[in-house]
N, C-alpha and C positions, 0 to 999 in steps of 0.2 A: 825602479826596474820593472815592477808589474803594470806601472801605466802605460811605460812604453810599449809595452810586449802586447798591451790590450789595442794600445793607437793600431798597432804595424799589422793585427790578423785582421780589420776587415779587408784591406787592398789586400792580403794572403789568397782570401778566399771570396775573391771577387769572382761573381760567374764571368766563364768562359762565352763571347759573343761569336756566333755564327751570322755568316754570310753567305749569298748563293755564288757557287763555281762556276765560272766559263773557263774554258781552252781554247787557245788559239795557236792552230800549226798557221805557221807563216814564215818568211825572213824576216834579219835582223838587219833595220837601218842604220845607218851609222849617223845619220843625221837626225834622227831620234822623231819625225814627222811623220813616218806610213809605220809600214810592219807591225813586228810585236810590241816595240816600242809605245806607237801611237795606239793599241790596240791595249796594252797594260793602263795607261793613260787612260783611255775612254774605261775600261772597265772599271777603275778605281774611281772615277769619276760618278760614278753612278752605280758606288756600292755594290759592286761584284769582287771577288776574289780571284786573280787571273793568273794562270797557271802556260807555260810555253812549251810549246816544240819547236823547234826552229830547225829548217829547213834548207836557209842557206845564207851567206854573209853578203851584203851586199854595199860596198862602199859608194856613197850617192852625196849631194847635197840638192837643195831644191831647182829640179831646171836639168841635173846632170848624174845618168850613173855613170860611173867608173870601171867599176866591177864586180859579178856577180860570183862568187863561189858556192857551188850547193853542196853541202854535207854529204854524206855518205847514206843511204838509203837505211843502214841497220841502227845509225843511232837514232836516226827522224824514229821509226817503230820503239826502241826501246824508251825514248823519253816518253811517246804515247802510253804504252803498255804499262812503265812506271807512276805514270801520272792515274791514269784507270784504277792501277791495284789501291788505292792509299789514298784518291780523293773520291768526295761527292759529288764530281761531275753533272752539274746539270746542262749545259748546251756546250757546243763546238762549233768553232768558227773557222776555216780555212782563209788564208789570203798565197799570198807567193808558193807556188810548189815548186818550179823552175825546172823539173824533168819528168819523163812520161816514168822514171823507175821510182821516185819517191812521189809522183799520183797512187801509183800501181801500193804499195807501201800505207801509204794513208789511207785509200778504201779500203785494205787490209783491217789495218790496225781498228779503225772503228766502225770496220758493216756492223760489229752485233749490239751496237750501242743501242740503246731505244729511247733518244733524248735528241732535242732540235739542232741539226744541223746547217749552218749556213754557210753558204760558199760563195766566195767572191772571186769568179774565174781571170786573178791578176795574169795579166799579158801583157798589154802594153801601161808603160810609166807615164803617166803626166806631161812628162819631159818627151815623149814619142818611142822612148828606146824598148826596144820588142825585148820582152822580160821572159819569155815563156821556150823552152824549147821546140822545135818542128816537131818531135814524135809524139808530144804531149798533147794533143790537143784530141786525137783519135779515144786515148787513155781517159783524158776528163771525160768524154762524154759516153765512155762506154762503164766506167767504171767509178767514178767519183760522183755524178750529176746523180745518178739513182739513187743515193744516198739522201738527196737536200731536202732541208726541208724550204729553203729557199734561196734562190741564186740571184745573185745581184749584181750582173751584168752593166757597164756605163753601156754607150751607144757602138765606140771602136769596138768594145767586146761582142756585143749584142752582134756587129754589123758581119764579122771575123765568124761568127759564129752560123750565121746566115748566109752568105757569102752573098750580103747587097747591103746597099748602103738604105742608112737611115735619114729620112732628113727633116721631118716634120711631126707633128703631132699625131696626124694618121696613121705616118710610116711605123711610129711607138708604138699606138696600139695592136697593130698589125704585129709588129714583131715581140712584143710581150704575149701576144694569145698565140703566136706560132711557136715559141720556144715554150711555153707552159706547156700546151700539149704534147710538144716532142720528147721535153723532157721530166713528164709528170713530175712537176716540182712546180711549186709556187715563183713566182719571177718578180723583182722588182727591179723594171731597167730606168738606168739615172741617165736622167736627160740635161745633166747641168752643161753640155756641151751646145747643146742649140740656140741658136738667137731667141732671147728674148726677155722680159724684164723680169719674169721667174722663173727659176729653175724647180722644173715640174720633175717627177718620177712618177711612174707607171707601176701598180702591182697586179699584175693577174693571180686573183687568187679564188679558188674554188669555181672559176667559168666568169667573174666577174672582175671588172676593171676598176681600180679606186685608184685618184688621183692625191699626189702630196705635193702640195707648194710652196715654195718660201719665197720672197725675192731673193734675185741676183745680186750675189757680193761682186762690184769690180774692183777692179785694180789690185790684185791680192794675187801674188805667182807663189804658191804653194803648191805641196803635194800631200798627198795621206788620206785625201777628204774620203777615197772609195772606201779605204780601209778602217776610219774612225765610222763611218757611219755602218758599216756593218760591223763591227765588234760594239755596236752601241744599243744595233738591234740584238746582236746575240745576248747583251746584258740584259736586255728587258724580256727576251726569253726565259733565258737562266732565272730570273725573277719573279714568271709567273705568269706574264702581261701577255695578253693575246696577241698574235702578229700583227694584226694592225696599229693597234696598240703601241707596239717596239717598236713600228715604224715612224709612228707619229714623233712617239717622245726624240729618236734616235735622227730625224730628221731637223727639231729644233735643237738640238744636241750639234748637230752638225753645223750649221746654219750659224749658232753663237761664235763654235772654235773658228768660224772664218773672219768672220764680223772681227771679234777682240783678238783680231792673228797679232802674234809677236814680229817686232821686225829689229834687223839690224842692220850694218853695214860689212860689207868684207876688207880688205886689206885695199882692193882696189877698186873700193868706193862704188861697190854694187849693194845694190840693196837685197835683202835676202829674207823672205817672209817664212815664218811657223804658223802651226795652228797653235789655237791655244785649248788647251781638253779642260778647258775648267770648270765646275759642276752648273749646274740649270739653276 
């Protein structure tokens, strides 16, 4: 009896391991590729601890939403303010807010934070279908953008937000130094939408331009990639790594889950792609 009791206390008193916290308010996919889903995914992937709000339900598959339902504006704030009292929050990531009343709600809940915030202004889906309410768009930028510490616009968003279209490399840096100074916030807008053999991103950060490359994944009809790659950079925040840094890592991070995407078939012999968030 005493040998055993000797075996079983060291696993008793085994130190406790910590790890660094992100948050991510967003929606919940049902297809388990974008949102908090692929954003629990990337964080776990690269040793963060990720904690949710979620914002609104979205039934989707890759290619197609369905339906969006957004929660109720007072529990979006209570799961924030619960999660605040009782973790070590070190970075927040935004993706789907879906109304100008739970934007209004989330600046709220974390203006007094003083820990890196990123925000990825979701509007439009993959699939084209306009995710974003009309009153919202006034609200992000009057009240959520001041908060960032970096936004991460693709080009549809970048273009919606400009009111011109993007369409070249110029046009990128042009609208990443315009939207940085409009919205003193660091930018990184993703250009994996334009012709060409790599998908380039743009960060304007501190007056200056730095380019991220990777080649072009084709043939891969997926969704999530905006959202895995910014909850990839808030991990490398949450962890320490300077923003360019999180962008680098967060970009080959991105670039693998497309490369070794999952694929199946549907009932009616559609093929249907995942990312896959599997570690670096």
């Amino acid at each position: 009896m005493k040998a055993n009791a000797q075996r079983s206390t060291p696993n008793a008193q085994r130190p406790t391991r910590t790890v660094p916290v992100a948050l991510t308010i967003a929606g919940s996919d049902s297809s388990a590729g974008a949102g908090i889903q692929a954003d629990l995914k990337t964080f776990s992937a690269l040793g963060v601890y990720g904690l949710t709000a979620v914002t609104c339900v979205v039934a989707e598959i890759p290619g197609r939403v369905s339906r969006i339902e957004p929660l109720n504006a007072q529990i979006v704030r209570e799961q924030i303010e619960v999660l605040f009292a009782n973790f070590p929050i070190s970075a927040i990531k935004t993706g789907l807010l879906c109304s100008g009343k739970i934007i209004s709600t989330v600046a709220q809940s974390i203006g007094d934070q003083r820990i890196p915030v990123v925000i990825d202004p979701v509007m439009i889906a993959t699939s084209g279908d306009v995710l974003l309410n009309p009153d919202a768009l006034e609200l992000y930028e009057k009240e959520l953008f001041p908060l960032a510490t970096l936004l991460t616009p693709n080009l549809d968003e970048a273009s919606k937000l400009l009111g011109e279209r993007i369409q070249d490399g110029q046009s990128m840096e042009r609208a990443a130094r315009t939207l940085g100074e409009r919205y003193k916030a660091s930018i990184l807008l993703k250009g994996g939408h334009l012709a060409g053999e790599a998908a380039i991103d743009l960060l304007f950060h501190r007056g200056k331009i730095t380019a991220f490359a990777a080649p072009f994944v084709r043939g891969v009809a997926t969704h999530g990639t905006g959202c895995t790659y910014s909850a990839a950079i808030t991990a490398g925040l949450a962890s320490g790594l300077s923003l360019e840094n999180s962008i680098k890592r967060a970009k080959k991070f991105v670039t693998k889950s497309i490369r070794r995407h999952l694929c199946w078939k549907t009932k009616s012999g559609r093929k249907i792609h995942a990312l896959n968030h599997s570690k670096i």
